[in-house]
C-alpha positions in Angstrom: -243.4 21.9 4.7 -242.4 20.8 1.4 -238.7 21.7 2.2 -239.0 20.3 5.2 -240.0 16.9 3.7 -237.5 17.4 1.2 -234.9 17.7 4.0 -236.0 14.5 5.9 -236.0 12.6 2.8 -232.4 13.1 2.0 -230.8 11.9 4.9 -232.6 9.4 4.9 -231.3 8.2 1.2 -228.0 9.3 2.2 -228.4 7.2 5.3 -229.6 3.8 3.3 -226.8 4.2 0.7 -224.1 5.2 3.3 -223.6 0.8 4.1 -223.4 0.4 0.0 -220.7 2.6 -0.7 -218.4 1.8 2.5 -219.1 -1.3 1.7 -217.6 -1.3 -1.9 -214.4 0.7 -0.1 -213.8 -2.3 1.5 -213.3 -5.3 -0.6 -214.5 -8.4 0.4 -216.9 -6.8 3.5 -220.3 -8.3 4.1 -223.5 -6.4 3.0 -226.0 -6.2 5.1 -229.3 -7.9 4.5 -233.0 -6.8 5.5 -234.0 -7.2 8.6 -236.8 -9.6 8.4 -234.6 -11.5 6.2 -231.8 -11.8 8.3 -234.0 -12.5 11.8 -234.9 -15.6 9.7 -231.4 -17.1 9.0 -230.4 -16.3 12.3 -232.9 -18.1 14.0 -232.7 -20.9 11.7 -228.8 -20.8 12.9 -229.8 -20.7 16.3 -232.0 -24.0 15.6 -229.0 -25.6 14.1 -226.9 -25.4 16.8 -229.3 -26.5 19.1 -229.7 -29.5 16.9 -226.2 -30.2 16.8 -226.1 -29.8 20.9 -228.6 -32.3 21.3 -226.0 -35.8 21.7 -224.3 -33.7 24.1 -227.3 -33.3 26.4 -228.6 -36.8 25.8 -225.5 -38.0 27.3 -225.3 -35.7 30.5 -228.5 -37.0 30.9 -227.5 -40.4 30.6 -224.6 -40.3 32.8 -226.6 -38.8 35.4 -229.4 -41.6 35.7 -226.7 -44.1 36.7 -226.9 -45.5 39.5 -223.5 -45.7 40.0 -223.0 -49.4 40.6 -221.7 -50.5 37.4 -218.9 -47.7 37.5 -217.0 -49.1 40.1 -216.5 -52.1 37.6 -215.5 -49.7 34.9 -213.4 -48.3 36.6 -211.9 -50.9 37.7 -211.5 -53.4 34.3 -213.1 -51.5 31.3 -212.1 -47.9 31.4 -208.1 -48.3 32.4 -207.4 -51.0 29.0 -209.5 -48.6 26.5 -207.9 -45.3 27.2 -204.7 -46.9 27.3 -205.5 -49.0 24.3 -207.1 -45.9 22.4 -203.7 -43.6 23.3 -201.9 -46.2 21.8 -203.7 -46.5 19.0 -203.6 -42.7 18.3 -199.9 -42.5 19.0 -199.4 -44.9 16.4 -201.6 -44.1 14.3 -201.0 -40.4 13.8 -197.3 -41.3 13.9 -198.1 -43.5 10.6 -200.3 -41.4 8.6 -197.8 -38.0 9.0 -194.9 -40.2 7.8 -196.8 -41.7 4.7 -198.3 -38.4 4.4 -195.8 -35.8 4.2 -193.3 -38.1 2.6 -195.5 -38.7 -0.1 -196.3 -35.2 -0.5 -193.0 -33.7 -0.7 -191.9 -36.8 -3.6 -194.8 -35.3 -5.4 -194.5 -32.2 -5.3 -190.4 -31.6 -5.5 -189.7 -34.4 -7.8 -190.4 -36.0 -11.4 -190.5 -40.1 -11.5 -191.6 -42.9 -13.3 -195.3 -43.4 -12.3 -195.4 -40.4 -10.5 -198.8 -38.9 -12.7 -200.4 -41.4 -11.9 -199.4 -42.0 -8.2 -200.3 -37.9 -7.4 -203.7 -39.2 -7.6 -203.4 -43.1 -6.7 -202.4 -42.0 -3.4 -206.0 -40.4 -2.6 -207.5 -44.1 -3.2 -207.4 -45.7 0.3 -209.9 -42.9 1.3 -212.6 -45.1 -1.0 -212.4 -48.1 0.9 -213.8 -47.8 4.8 -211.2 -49.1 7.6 -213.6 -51.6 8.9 -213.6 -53.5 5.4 -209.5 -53.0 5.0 -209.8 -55.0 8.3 -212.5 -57.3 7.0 -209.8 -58.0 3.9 -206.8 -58.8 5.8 -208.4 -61.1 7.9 -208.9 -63.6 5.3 -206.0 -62.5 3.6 -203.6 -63.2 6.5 -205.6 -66.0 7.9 -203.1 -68.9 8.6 -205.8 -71.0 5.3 -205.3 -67.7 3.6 -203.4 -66.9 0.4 -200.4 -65.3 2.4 -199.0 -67.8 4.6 -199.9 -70.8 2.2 -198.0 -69.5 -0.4 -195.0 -69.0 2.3 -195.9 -72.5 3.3 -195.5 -74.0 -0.2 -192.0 -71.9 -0.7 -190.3 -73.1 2.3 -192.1 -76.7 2.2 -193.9 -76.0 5.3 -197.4 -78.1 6.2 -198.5 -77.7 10.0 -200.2 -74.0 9.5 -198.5 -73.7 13.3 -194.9 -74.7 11.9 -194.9 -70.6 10.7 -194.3 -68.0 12.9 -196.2 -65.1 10.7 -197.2 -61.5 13.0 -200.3 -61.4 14.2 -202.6 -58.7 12.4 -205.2 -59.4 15.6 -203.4 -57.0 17.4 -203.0 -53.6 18.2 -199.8 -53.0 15.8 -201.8 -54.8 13.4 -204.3 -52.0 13.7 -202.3 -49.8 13.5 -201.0 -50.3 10.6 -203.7 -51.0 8.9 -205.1 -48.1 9.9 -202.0 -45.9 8.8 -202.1 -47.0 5.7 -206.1 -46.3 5.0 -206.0 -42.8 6.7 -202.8 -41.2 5.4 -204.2 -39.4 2.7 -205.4 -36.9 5.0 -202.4 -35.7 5.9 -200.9 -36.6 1.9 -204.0 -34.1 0.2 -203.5 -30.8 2.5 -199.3 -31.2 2.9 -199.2 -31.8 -1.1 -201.3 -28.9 -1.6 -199.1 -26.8 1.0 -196.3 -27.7 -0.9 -197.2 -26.4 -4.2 -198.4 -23.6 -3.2 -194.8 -22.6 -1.0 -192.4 -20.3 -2.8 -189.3 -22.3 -4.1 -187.3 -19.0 -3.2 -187.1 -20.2 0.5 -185.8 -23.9 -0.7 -183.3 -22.2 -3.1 -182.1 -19.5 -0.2 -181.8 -22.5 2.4 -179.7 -24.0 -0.6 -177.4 -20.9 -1.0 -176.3 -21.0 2.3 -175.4 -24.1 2.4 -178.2 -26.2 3.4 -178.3 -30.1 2.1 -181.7 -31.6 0.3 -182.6 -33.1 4.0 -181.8 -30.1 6.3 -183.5 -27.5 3.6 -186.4 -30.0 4.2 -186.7 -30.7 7.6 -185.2 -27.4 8.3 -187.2 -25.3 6.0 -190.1 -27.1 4.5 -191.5 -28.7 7.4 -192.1 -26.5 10.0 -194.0 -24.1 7.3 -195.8 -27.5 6.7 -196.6 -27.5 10.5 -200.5 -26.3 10.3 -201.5 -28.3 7.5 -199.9 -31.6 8.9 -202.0 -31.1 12.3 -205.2 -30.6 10.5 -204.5 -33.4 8.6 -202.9 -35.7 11.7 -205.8 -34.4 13.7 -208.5 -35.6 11.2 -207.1 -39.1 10.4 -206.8 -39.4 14.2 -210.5 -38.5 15.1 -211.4 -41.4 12.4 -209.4 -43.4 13.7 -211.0 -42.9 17.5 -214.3 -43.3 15.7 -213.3 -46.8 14.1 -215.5 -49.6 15.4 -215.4 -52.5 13.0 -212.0 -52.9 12.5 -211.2 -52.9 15.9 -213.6 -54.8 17.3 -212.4 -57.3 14.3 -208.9 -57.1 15.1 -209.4 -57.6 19.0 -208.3 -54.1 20.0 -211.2 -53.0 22.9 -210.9 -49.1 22.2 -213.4 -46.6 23.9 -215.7 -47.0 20.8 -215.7 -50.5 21.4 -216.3 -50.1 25.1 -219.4 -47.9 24.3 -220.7 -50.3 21.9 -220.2 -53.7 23.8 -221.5 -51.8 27.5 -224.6 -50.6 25.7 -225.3 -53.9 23.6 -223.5 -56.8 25.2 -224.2 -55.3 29.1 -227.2 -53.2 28.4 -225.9 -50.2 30.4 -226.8 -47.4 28.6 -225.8 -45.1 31.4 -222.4 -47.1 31.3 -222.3 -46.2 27.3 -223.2 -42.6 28.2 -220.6 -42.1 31.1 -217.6 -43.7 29.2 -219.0 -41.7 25.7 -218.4 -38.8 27.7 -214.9 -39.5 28.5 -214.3 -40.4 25.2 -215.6 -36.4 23.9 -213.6 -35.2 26.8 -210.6 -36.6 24.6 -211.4 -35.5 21.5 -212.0 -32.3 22.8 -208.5 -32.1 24.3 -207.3 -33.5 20.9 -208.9 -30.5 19.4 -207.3 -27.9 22.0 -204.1 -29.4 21.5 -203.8 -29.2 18.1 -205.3 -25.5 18.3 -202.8 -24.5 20.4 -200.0 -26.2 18.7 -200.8 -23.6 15.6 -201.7 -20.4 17.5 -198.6 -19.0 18.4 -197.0 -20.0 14.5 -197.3 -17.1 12.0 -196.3 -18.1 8.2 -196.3 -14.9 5.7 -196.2 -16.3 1.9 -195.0 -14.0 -0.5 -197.5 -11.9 -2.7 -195.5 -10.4 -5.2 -194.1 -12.3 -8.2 -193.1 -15.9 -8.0 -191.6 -18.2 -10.1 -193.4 -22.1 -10.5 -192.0 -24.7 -8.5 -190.0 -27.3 -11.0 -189.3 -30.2 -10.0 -186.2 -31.9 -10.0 -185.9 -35.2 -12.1 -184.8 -38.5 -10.3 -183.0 -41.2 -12.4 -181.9 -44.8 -11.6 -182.1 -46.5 -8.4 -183.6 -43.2 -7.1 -186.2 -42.7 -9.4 -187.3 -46.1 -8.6 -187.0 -46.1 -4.6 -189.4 -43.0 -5.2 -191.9 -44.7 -7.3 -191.6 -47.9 -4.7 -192.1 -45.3 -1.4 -195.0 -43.5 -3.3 -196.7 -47.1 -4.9 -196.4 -49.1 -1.9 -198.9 -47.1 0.4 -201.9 -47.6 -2.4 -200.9 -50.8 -3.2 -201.6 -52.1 1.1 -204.1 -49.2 1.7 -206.4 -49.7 -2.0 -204.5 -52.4 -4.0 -204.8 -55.9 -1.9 -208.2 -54.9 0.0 -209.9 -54.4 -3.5 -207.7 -57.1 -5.4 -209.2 -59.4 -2.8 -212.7 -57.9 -2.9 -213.2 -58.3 -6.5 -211.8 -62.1 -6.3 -213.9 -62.9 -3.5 -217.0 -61.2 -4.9 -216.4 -62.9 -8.6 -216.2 -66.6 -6.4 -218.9 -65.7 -4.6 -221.4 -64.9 -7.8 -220.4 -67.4 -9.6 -221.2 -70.3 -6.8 -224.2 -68.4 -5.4 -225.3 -65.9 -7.5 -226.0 -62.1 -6.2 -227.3 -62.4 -2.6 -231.6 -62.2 -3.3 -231.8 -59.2 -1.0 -228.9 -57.3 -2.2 -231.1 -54.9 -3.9 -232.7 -54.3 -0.7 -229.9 -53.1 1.1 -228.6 -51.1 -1.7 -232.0 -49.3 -1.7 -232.0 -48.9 2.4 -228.3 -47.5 2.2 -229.1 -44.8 -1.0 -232.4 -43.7 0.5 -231.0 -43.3 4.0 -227.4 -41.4 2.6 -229.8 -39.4 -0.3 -232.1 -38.0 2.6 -229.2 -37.1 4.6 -227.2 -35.9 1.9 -230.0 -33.4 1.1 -230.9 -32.1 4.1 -227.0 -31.4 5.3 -226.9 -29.4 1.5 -230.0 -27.3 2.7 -228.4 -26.4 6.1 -225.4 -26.1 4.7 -226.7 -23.7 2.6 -228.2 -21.7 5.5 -225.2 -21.6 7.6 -223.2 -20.4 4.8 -225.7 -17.5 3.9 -226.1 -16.7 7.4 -222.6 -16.1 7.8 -222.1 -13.9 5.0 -224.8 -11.5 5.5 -225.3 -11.3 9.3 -224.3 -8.3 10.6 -223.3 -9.7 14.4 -219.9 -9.8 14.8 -220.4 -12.8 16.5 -221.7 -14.6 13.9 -219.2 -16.7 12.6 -218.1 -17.9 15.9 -222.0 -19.1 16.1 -222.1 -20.7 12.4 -219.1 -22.9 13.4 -220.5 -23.8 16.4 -223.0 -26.5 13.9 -219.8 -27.8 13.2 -219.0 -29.4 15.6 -221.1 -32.5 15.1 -218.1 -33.8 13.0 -215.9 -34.0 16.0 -218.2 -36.2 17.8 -217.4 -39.9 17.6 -220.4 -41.9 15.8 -220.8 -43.6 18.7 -221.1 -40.7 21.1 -223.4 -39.4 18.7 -225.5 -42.0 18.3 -225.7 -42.8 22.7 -226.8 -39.0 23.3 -229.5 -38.6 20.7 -231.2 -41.8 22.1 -232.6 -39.0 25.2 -234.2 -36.1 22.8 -235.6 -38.7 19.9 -236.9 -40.6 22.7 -238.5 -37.7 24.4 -239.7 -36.3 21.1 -241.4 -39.8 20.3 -243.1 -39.8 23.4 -244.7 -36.5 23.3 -246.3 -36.5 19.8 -247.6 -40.0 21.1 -248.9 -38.9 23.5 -250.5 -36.1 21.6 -252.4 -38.2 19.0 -253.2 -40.8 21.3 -255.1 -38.1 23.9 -257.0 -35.7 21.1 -257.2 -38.2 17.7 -257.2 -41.5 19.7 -254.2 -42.6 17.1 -251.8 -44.6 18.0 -248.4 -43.2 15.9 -245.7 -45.6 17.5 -241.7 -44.5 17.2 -241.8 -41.8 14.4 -238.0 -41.2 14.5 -236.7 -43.7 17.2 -238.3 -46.8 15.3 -238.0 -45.0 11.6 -234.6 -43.6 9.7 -235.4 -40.7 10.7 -233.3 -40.7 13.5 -230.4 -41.8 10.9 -230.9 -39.4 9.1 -230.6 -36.7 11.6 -227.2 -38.4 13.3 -226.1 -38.3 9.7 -226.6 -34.7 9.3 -225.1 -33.9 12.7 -222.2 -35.4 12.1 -221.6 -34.4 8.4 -222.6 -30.8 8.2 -219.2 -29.7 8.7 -218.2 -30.9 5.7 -221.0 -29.8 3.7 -220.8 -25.8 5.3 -216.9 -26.0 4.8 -217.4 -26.4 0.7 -220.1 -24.2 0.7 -218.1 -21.6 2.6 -215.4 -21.7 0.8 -217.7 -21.6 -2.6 -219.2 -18.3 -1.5 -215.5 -16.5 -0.5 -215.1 -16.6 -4.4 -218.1 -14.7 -5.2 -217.6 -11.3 -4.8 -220.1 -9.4 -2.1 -220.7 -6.5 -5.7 -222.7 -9.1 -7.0 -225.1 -9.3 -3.9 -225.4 -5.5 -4.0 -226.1 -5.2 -7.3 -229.0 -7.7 -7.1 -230.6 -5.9 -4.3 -230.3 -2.6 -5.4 -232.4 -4.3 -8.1 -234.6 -6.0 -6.1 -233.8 -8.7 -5.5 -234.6 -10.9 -2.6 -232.0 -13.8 -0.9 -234.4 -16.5 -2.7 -233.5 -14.5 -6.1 -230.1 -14.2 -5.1 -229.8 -18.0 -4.4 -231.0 -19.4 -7.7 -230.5 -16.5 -9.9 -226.8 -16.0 -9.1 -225.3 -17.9 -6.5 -226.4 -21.6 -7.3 -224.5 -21.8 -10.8 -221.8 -20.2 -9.0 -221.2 -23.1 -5.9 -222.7 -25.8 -8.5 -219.0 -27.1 -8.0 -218.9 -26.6 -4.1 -222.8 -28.2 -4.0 -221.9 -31.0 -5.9 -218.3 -31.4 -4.1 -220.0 -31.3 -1.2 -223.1 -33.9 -1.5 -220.4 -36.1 -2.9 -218.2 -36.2 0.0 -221.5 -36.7 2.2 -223.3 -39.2 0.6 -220.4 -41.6 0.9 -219.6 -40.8 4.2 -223.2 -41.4 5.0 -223.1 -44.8 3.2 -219.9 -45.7 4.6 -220.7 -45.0 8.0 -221.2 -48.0 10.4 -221.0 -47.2 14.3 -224.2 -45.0 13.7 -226.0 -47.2 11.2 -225.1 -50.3 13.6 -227.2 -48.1 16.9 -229.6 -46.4 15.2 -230.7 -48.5 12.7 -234.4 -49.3 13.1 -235.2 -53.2 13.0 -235.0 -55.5 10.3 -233.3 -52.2 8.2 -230.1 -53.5 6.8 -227.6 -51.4 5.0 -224.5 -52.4 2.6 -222.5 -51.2 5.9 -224.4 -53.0 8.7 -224.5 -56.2 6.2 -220.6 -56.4 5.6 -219.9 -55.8 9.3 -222.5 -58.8 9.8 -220.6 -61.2 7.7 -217.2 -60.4 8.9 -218.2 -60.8 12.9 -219.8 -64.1 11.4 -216.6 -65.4 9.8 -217.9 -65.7 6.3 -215.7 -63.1 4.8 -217.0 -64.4 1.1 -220.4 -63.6 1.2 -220.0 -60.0 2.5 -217.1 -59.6 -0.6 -220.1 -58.1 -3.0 -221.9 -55.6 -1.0 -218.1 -54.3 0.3 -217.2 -54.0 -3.3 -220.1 -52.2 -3.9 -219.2 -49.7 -0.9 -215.8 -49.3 -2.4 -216.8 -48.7 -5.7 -219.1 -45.7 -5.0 -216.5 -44.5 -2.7 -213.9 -43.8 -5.3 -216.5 -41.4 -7.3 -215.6 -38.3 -4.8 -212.2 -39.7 -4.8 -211.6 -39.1 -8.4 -213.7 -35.7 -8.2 -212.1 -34.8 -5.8 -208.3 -35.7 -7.2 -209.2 -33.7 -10.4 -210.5 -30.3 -8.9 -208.0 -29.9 -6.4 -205.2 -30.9 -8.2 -206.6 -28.8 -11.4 -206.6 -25.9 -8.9 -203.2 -26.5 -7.7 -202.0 -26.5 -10.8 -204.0 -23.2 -11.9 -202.7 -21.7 -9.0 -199.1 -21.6 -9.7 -199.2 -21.2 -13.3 -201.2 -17.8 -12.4 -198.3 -17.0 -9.7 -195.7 -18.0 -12.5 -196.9 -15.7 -14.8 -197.7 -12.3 -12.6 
């Protein structure tokens, strides 16, 4: 009997340590976590995804309690002008931002000018300032009274204001632009980093045979570019769909502005929800496009011994049309929006003083954007470990399903969770009201609470795609070690993998809580009453006229903005710059 025992126990131990050692065969593979454990994150996955699918429903929902009479007339006179206006609008847009983009990425990266240390970084700077307050900027700027065309005026002796032909920035080419030149950088951050990290060999053997400085790069350079340019194009474009106040201020009727003006101005939500759905149909195809634009590209990268890019030093009249190309996008994206900020705000205090309830809005935008920011770090969190030790091989196509909520327009977002927060209201309503005779009102519907989750949706991409990328660095021999000594995924979290993605967490809440306090087509539909943010207030003022007294709570806005800015300019570039010195020196 004893043998017997003897003999069960050891296949048994073979059997338990059989994962651990073909696991450390095989670098990088996930190790499987207990049971228990593991039914935990996935169904906490499970809940996440359903969370995310929630705006989807609400609108399907929506769409389908219409009667049907007011589509004829959307059809008919809404509808056709915003998808044509929106195609437009993308078309130029994303023609803009890959120009500014990649040209500023390969003057950085292939070539030494004056100014260009500090432009490498500069050009990361229109990300702090939101597109509806670049709108908000120009407005008064450009206005025929405004600094612009008075000074033109004076030069040229000029006094009717309607004696100057000047362009009109209320148009769609004036959005456009504008919009270019706030939304290039991300195309400019993943091309530049693309860049660096290509091998100079294939520039140099382009060279050899014969191959100028313009055919080596649109020849040789760009199409490896290719999948970082669509990520980046496809990014700056789904902003740009998402826009709301600086189209609606520069009289371009987009489909975001149709959903907004058919749910406020008409009081159709099933209007909103039918054209919001159209609109997702498009940024889905957007998506699919750009998909299948990469899948069929393959681009193998060297990994034996490479020598550091060095680049080449322009002098003269080039050196200066370099710095001018490279200087000219921050100065209309970041320079004249803040310039004019900071003026307006300084005229504005010292007339009038802050505004008395300034410190109420600050408060209602941080506690909003902190709550968010939290819980999109928690699931974040989840996803990321959920992914890493699940043992489905279907799990990662499930973790980036939660994702998705960051290809969902704002305003899409905010229509479909109207049905499930509304539902949800109702029922625990109804609940207190029938057994505690308690009368609870609208806990998320009339509360943040229902900013907060739209925030989270629509955020958690960003926050799982730091995290993820955090945990690829830590190597799975650490996990194993701390569970063959006992340790438990809690244990493992604080003991070992929290000081590892400190820099990935703190990236991460970063990036969200300004997004979260930037954000303004959610903030503007979900926003309970009488709750004003530094977002909601601006876009107040400038639909008002009074571009002045908005100038300090935008500054503020553009200010906090440029904290992840800077963080993030330092680490990536840092890493860049680690990265090839390391390939430089194998």
């Amino acid at each position: 009997m004893g043998a017997a025992a003897d003999s069960d126990r050891k296949p048994r131990a073979m059997t338990a340590a059989s994962p651990a050692s073909s696991s450390s065969a095989r670098p990088g593979a996930r190790y499987p976590a207990p049971r228990s454990r593991m039914g935990f994150l996935g169904a906490l996955t499970i809940c996440v995804i359903a969370l995310v699918a929630l705006p989807v429903a609400g609108l399907v929902y929506f769409a389908l309690q219409g009667s049907g009479d007011l589509w004829p007339h959307l059809i008919r006179n809404v509808i056709p002008v915003a998808v044509r206006t929106s195609v437009l609008l993308l078309l130029g847009v994303g023609a803009m931002v890959a120009c500014i983009g990649v040209g500023a990425a390969w003057l950085i990266a292939n070539f030494r000018f004056p100014g260009r240390r500090i432009l490498e970084w500069a050009l990361l700077l229109p990300l702090a300032v939101p597109s509806y307050i670049v709108a908000y900027a120009y407005l008064d700027v450009m206005h025929p009274v405004g600094p612009v065309q008075s000074t033109i005026r004076a030069i040229l002796g000029i006094t009717n204001p309607r004696d100057l032909w000047f362009p009109e920035i209320r148009s769609l080419g004036g959005a456009i632009v504008l919009l270019g030149f706030v939304l290039y950088p991300y195309v400019y951050l993943p091309v530049r980093a693309l860049f660096m990290m290509q091998s100079p060999t294939v520039i140099e053997v382009a060279r050899t045979l014969g191959a100028g400085p313009a055919r080596s790069f649109f020849s040789v350079a760009l199409p490896l570019a290719r999948p970082a340019i669509a990520v980046g194009t496809s990014l700056a474009l789904m902003e740009a769909l998402n826009d709301i106040g600086a189209s609606e201020f520069l009289g371009v009727r987009t489909l975001t502005v149709a959903i907004y003006t058919t749910w406020v101005t008409r009081s159709s939500i099933e209007g909103a929800a039918q054209i919001a759905l159209l609109m997702l149909t498009i940024v889905l195809l957007l998506i699919f496009v750009e998909h299948a634009a990469r899948e069929r590209q393959r681009f193998v990268g060297r990994a034996g011994r490479q020598h550091q890019i060095v680049p080449a030093d322009l002098h003269g009249w080039r050196g200066l049309l370099a710095t001018a190309a490279c200087a000219l996008p921050v100065f209309l994206g970041f320079g004249i929006p803040a310039s004019y900020l900071v003026y307006a705000a300084w005229h504005r205090f010292t007339e009038f003083g802050l505004p008395a309830d300034l410190g109420i809005w600050i408060g209602n935008t941080m506690a909003a954007a902190v709550a968010a920011t939290v819980v999109t770090i928690v699931l974040g969190l989840v996803l990321g470990y959920a992914q890493r030790f699940s043992r489905s091989p279907n799990a990662r196509t499930f973790v980036r399903l939660a994702g998705i909520g960051y290809t969902i327009p704002g305003t899409v977002l905010a229509v479909g969770l109207l049905v499930p927060l509304a539902s949800f209201d109702n029922v625990v309503a109804d609940f207190f009201r029938d057994h505690f005779d308690i009368r609870t009102g609208l806990i998320l519907s009339g509360s943040g609470g229902a900013l907060v989750l739209a925030y989270v949706i629509r955020f958690l991409a960003i926050s799982f795609g730091s995290i993820e990328a955090g945990l690829a660095k830590v190597s799975p021999s650490l996990d194993m070690a701390a569970r063959c000594l006992g340790g438990g995924h809690f244990r493992l979290l604080t003991r070992i993998h929290a000081p590892m993605l400190a820099p990935a967490i703190t990236a991460a809440a970063l990036l969200v809580f300004v997004d979260c306090m930037k954000e303004l087509p959610i903030t503007l539909l979900l926003r309970p009453f009488n709750f004003e943010t530094l977002a909601t207030y601006v876009y107040g003022e400038a639909a008002r006229g009074t571009y002045e007294d908005g100038a300090i709570a935008a500054l503020t806005i553009v200010i906090v903005g440029m904290i992840p800015i800077i963080f993030l300019a330092r680490s990536s570039f840092r890493d860049s710059r680690q990265g090839a010195s390391s390939r430089s020196g194998r």
